[in-house]
C-alpha positions in Angstrom: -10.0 -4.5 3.5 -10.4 -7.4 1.2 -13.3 -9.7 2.5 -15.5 -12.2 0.1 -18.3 -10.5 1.5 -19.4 -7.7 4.4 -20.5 -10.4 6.7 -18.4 -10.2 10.1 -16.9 -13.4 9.7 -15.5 -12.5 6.2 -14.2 -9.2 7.6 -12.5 -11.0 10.1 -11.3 -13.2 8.0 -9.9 -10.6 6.0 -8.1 -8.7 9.2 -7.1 -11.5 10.7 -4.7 -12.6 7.8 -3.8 -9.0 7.2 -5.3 -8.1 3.7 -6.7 -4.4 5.3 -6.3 -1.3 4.8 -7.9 1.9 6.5 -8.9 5.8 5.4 -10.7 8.3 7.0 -13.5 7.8 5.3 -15.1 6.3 2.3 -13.5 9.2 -0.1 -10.4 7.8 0.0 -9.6 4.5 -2.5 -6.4 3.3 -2.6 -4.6 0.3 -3.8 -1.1 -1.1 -3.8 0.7 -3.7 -5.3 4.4 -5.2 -5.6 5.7 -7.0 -8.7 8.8 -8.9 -9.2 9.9 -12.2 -11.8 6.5 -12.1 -13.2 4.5 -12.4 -9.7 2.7 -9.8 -8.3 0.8 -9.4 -4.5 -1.3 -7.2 -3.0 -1.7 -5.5 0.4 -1.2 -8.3 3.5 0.2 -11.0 1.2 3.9 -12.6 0.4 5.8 -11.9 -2.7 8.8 -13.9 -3.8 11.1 -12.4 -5.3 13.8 -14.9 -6.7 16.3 -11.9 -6.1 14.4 -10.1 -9.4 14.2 -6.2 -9.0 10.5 -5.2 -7.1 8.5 -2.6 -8.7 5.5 -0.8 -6.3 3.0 0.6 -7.3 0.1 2.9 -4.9 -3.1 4.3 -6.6 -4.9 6.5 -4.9 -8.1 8.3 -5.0 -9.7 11.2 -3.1 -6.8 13.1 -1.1 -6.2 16.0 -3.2 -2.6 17.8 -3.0 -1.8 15.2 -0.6 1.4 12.8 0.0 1.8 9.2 -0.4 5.2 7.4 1.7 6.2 4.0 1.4 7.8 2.6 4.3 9.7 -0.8 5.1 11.7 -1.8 7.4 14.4 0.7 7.1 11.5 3.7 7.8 10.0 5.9 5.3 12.0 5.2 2.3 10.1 7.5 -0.4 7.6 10.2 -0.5 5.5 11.6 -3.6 2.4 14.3 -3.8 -0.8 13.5 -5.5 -2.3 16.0 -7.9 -5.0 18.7 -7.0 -7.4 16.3 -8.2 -6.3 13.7 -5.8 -6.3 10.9 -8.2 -2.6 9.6 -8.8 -0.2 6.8 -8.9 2.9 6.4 -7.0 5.9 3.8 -8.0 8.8 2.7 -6.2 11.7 0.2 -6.4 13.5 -1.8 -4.4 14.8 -5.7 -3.5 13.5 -8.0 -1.0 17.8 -7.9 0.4 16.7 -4.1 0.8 13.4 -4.5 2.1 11.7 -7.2 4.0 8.2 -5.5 3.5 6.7 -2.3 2.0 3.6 -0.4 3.3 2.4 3.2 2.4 0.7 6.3 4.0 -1.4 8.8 2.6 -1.4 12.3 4.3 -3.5 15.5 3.5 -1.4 18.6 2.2 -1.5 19.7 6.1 0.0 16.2 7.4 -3.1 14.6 9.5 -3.7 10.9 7.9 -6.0 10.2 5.3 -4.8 6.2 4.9 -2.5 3.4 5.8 -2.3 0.2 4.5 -1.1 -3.5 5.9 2.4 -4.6 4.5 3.5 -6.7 1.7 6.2 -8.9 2.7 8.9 -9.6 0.5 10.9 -12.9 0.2 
């Protein structure tokens, strides 16, 4: 979650306008942006578009051999495996007329969750 601080009403803050994210445990790091026309947004915030091609990008940290998914609105729309480290990057394109928002999912080799983030909403 992105809060100014670890107070409870700056973590509130940050859930309550959507800029979270959760993992199993501290372990796992992840981050995940959308670029498109020379903007770029993060987890729980807007992106517009102008019609321009959207790159995504996930980095993750500390789910070796596991999966990353991006989903929109349409479902799970692509799926990539971290290395054995479990330190990796995961990119994806699409348009806002394709998708309306993009999340992702991490999973463990064996399936169970390891983190899921908020969307980023694409105009």
């Amino acid at each position: 979650m992105f809060a100014g601080d670890l107070s409870t009403p700056a973590v509130l803050a940050g859930i309550r306008v959507g800029r979270s994210w959760i993992a199993e445990s501290a372990a796992v790091d992840l981050s995940l942006t959308a670029v498109a026309a020379g903007h770029n947004a993060g987890i729980g915030e807007r992106l517009a578009t102008h019609g321009e091609p959207v790159m995504v990008r996930a980095h993750i940290r500390g789910v070796p051999s596991g999966t990353v998914s991006f989903h929109t609105d349409r479902g799970k729309v692509h799926r990539e495996s971290l290395p054995d480290s479990g330190v990796g990057t995961a990119e994806w394109h699409t348009t806002s007329e394709d998708s309306v928002f993009v999340r992702i999912e991490v999973r463990h080799p064996h399936g169970h969750m390891a983190a899921l983030t908020n969307p980023i909403v694409l105009t």
